[in-house]
N, C-alpha and C positions, 0 to 999 in steps of 0.2 A: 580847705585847700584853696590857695587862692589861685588864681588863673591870670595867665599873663596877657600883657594887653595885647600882643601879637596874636597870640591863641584866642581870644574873646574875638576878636574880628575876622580871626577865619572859619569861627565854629558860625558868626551871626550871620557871615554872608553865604556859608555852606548851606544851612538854617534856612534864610533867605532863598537862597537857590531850587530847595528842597520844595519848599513852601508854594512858589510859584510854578514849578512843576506839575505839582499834583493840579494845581489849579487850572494850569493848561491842558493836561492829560498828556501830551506827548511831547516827545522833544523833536521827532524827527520828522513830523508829517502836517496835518493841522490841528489847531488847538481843538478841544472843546466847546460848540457853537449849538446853537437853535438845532440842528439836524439831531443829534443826542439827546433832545430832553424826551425824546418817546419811548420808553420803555414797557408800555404796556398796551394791552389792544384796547385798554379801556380808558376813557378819554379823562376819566375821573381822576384815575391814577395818575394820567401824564400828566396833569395841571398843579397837582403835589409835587414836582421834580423842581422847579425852578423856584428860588426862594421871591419876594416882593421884591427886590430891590431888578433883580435880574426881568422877573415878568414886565416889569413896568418898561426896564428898557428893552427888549425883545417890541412889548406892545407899542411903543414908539417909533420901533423902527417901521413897521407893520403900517402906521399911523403915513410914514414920512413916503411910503413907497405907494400910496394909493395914489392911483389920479382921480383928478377931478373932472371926469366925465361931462362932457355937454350931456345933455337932452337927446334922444334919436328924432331928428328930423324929421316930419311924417311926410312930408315934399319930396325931401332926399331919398329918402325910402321908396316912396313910389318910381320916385324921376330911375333909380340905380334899378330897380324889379324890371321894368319896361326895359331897358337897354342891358339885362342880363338874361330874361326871358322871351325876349321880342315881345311880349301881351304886354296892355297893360296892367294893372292889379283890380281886382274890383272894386268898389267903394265903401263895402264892409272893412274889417282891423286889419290894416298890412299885413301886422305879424304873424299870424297862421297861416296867409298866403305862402309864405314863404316853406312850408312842410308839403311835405306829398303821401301815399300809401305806398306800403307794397301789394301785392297782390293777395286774395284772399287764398285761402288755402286749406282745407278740411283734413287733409294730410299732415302739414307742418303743424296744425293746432292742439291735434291728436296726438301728434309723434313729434317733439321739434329735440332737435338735436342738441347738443352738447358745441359750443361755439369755445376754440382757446385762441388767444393774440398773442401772439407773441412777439415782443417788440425789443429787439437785440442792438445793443450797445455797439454803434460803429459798424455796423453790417454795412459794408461799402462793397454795391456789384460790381465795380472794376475788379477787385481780387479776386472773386470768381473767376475771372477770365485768362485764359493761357493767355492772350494778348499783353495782361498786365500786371499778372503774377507769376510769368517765365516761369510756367510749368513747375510750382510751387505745389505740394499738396494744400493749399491755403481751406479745401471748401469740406476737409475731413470727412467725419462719418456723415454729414450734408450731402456732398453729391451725388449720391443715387437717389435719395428724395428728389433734389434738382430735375434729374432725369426722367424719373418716373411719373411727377405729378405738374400741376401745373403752376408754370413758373414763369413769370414775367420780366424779362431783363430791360425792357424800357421804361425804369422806375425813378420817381423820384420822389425824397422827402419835402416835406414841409420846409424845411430850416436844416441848418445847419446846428443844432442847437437842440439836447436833449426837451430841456422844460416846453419849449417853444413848439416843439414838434411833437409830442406826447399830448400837450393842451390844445392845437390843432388839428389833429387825428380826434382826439376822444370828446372833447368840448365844442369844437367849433366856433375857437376864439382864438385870434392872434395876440392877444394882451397877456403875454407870460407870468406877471409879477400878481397875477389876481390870487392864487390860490395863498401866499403868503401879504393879503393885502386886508384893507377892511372891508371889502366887496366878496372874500373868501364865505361868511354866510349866506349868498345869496343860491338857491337853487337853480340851475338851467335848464332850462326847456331844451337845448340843444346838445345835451351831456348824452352822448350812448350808451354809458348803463343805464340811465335815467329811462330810454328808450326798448334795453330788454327787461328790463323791468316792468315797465303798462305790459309786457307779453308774456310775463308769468316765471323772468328766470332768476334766479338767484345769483347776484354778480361776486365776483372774488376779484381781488388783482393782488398781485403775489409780485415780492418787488424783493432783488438782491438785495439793494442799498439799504439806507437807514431811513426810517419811515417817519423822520424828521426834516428830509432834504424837503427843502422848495413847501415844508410844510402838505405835501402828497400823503400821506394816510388820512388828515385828519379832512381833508380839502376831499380828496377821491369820494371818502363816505359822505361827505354831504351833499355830491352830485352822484348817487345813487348804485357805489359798492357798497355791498351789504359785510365785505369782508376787507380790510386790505392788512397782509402781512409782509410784515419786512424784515430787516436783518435782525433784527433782537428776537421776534420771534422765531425765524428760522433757528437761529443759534437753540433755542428752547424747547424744539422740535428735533433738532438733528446735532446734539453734543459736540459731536466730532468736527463740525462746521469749523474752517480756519476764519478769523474775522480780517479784514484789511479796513483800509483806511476811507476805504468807498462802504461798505460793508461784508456780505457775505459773497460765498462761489456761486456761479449760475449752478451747477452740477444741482445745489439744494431745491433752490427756485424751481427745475423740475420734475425733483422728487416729488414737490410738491403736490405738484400740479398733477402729477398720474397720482396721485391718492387722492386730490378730492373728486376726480372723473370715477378713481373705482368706488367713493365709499360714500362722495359727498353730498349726496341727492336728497335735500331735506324736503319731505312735505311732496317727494315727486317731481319737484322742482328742476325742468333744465339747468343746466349751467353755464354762464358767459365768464370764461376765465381771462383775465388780461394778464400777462408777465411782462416783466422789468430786468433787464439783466446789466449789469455791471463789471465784469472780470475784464473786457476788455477796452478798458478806460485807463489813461495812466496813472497809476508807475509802470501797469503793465506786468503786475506779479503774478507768476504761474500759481494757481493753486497746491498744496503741499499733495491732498488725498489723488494727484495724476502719477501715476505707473512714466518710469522710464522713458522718454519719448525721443526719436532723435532729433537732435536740435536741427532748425533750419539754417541752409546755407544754399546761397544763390549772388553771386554777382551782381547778374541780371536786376534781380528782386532787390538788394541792396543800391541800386543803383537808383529804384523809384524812393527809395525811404527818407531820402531827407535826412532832415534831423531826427528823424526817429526811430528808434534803438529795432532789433534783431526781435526783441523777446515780443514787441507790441505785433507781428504777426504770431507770435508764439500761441499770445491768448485769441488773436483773433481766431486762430486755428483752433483752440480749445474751445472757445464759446460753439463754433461748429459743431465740432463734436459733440458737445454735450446738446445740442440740440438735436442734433441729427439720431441721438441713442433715444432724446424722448420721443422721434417720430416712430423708429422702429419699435418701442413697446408699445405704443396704440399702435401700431397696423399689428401688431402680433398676439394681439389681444383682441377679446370680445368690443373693446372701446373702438376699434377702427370702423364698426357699423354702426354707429352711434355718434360719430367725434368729426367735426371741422376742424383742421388746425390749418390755421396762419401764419406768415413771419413774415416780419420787412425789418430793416434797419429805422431807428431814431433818427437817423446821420451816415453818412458814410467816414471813412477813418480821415481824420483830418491830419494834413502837412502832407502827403505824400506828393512826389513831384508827375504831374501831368504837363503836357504841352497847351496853348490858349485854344486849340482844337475841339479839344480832350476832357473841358472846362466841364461838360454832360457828366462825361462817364467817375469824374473828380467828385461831383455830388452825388452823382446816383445809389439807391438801394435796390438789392432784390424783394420781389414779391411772390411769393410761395402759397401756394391753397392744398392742403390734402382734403377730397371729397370723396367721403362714402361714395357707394354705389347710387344707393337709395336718394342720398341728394344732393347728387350732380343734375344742373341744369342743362337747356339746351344752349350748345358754347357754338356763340358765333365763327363763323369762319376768320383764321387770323386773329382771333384775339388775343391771344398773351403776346402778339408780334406788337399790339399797340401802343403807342404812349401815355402814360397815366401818370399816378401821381397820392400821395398818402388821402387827399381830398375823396379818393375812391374806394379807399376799403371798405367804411362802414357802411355805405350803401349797397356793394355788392352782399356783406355779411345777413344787413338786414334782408333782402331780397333773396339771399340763399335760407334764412333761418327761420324766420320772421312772417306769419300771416297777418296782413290789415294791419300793418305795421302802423303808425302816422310818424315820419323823422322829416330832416332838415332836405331842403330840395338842392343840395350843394355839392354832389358829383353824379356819377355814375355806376352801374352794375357794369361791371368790369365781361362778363359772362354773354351779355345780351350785344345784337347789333347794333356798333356805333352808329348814335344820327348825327350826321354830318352838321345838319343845320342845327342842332340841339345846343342848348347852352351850356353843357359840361363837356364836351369833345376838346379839351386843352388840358397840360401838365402845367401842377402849380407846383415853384418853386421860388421860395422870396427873392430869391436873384435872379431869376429866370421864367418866362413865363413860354412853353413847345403848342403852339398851334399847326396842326398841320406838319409841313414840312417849313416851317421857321422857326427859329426859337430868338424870344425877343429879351434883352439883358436889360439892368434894372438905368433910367432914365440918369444923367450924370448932369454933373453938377449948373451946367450949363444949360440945361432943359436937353440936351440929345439924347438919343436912346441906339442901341448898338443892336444890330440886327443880324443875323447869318442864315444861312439855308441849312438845313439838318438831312444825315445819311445815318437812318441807327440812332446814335446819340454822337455821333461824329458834330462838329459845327463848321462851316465851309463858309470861306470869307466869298465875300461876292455880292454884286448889288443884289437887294431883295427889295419889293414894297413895304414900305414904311406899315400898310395898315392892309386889315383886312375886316370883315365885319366881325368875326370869328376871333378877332383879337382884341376890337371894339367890347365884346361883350366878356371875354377872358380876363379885363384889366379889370372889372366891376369887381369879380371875386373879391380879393381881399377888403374892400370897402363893405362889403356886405356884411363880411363877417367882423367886422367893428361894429354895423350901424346894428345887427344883431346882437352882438352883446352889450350895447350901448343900450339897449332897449329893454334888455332884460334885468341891467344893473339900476340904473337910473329912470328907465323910461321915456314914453315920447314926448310929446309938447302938445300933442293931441288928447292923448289918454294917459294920464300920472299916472306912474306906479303906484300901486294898491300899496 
């Protein structure tokens, strides 16, 4: 039967259409990319997924995104230690100077608890607030947690910027692109699993998305999770999981996590669990497995949204909830005498309309602690009223969990009496750095720097002093944590990397 010429070119270009379809994967979202080739927890497996022609360019890209790291300065290093510690460094290897202990402890050595992080997609502390979610139910099954435990509403992230803020929190490096770079096998001294791990725990990080994003599964395990699962596995653990385009629901991510607190203790082994959550990232799609909910409506609330749609508080409100149900089964459980749990925001939700005031509360996250009885410490007067910042969690965590710990000397126990003169008494945020009652804005193009007086996280135009010494030693921070991974990637110019 012959075919006509008309017919032959709309079957080739349907064909055609057909063809490059599959090879994109989707038509309506994004293509098929690096984040997809992990499908298994085992690294052997994943490295069979991508054919030669595709690895080589994957490894190219990899190749093109590394920098080329100077040498860490052994000058500079000392010159930045003295004007961020006030001492100067001793004459022995910089680089260990820069770690400190925690305290010893026959209790925590004996007994150490069960540490989880949870670290929530767009957790922005403004929407917490009647002030600026016009009495929204925005904080769900969250707000009695809020109420109950301790909660810190003068918070702020790292970045604005998931990758960025997740590798600064856990790593102790501002360099985002390392974990999909050629510097990705290098181990870090300054990694916090790396750090419950010399103390005997067994790390997990349990991640909604695909555990190909940013290359985070295969990068996390080689700075010392012993476990991390993501959205292919979740799917493979919980059937019923809806997939999106980010990957799975948080709802999983916490199933998770309360099965491996109830079952997962290998060897006796504590547990240092990290989460990852995603649902409330755009498109901003409700999960199918949520029960009838009434939709939000507010004026008020509509009136901070910007360009951004109704439903993107919908899931903010749902990621709430779903965390606020995994707080209530550890305290209602044998796991709440035994279990830390944490939570801040990545970021807080970006595009919503604030005034240049308001600029604080625009970035800020909450920061959340649930403390057993057994290991709460003694909490300074006023402390959750202070200013901090993601630079302070894992210190406080270590110093809650952690006996003769040895980590990075780079914030503070959130718990203990601030020292005034101390080098970590500042909020680090890359557009903003809160000393005191100032908060100083990032330096403009001209060499100025924009200064205002701070009430809360309010910002108050007004003349301020340009400097203080406390701001002098606050600016060193992020240099540090260059010349530190600079040191660990590359090396000094005094001592070559091994």
């Amino acid at each position: 039967m012959l075919v006509s010429k008309r017919r032959f070119w709309v079957l080739f270009m349907a064909s055609l259409i057909i063809y490059l379809s599959l090879g994109r994967g989707t038509l309506t979202t994004f293509p098929l990319s690096q984040k997809h080739l992990i499908a298994s927890s085992m690294s052997a497996v994943n490295n069979l997924v991508p054919n030669g022609l595709v690895a080589i360019y994957y490894g190219y890209q990899d190749f093109r995104r590394s920098k080329d790291f100077d040498l860490a300065s052994d000058d500079q290093g000392r010159k930045l230690f003295e004007e961020f510690y006030g001492v100067p460094p001793g004459p022995s290897r910089l680089f260990p100077q820069f770690f400190t202990q925690t305290r010893k402890s026959e209790r925590l050595k004996a007994d150490p608890p069960d540490v989880v992080l949870n670290l929530v997609e767009s957790l922005g502390q403004g929407l917490l607030l009647e002030r600026f979610n016009a009495f929204a139910p925005l904080a769900g099954a969250l707000a009695p947690h809020l109420q109950q435990d301790y909660y810190f509403q003068n918070f702020l992230p790292a970045h604005n910027d998931t990758q960025k803020s997740v590798l600064s929190l856990l790593i102790n490096s501002e360099h985002s692109e390392i974990s999909y770079s050629s510097h990705q096998y290098i181990k870090l001294e300054t990694s916090a699993a790396q750090i419950f791990k010399r103390s005997g725990y067994r790390t997990i990080f349990i991640y909604a998305g695909f555990e190909g994003t940013k290359n985070r599964s295969d990068y996390f395990k080689r700075q010392g999770f012993d476990e991390f699962i993501g959205a292919r596995q979740l799917k493979k653990l919980y059937p019923e999981m809806e997939m999106s385009v980010w990957g799975g629901d948080d709802k999983y991510v916490y199933d998770q996590a309360i099965e491996r607190l109830k079952y997962g203790r290998v060897d006796s082994k504590p547990l240092l669990i990290v989460t990852l959550s995603v649902t409330n990232h755009p498109p901003y799609k409700m999960p199918g497995h949520v029960d009838e909910k009434t939709p939000l409506s507010s004026k008020a609330l509509a009136s901070r949204l910007g360009a951004l749609p109704m439903a993107s508080m919908e899931t903010f409100r749902y990621t709430n909830d779903q965390l606020g149900y995994f707080l209530a089964r550890i305290k209602e459980s044998a796991l709440s005498e035994k279990t830390i749990v944490v939570a801040t925001g990545d970021h807080a939700v970006r595009g919503l309309e604030y005034t240049e005031q308001e600029a604080l509360h625009q970035i800020s996250v909450p920061l959340y602690f649930y403390l057993p009885k057994r290991f709460e410490p003694e909490v300074a007067e006023g402390a959750t009223d202070s200013v901090a910042s993601h630079k302070d969690v894992m210190p406080t965590l270590y110093h809650l969990a952690l006996s003769d710990a040895r980590y990075p000397n780079l914030g503070r126990n959130l718990f203990a009496k601030t020292d005034l003169r101390g080098p970590h008494n500042f909020a680090y945020h890359s557009d903003y750095l809160v000393v005191g009652d100032r908060v100083y804005g990032l330096v403009g193009p001209k060499g100025q720097r924009a200064f205002w007086r701070r009430q809360g996280l309010d910002m108050i135009s007004g003349p301020v002093a340009e400097s203080s010494a406390n701001y002098e030693r606050a600016e060193q921070y992020s240099k540090i944590l260059d010349w530190l991974t600079r040191y660990q990637l590359v090396g000094s110019d005094i001592v070559p990397k091994s």
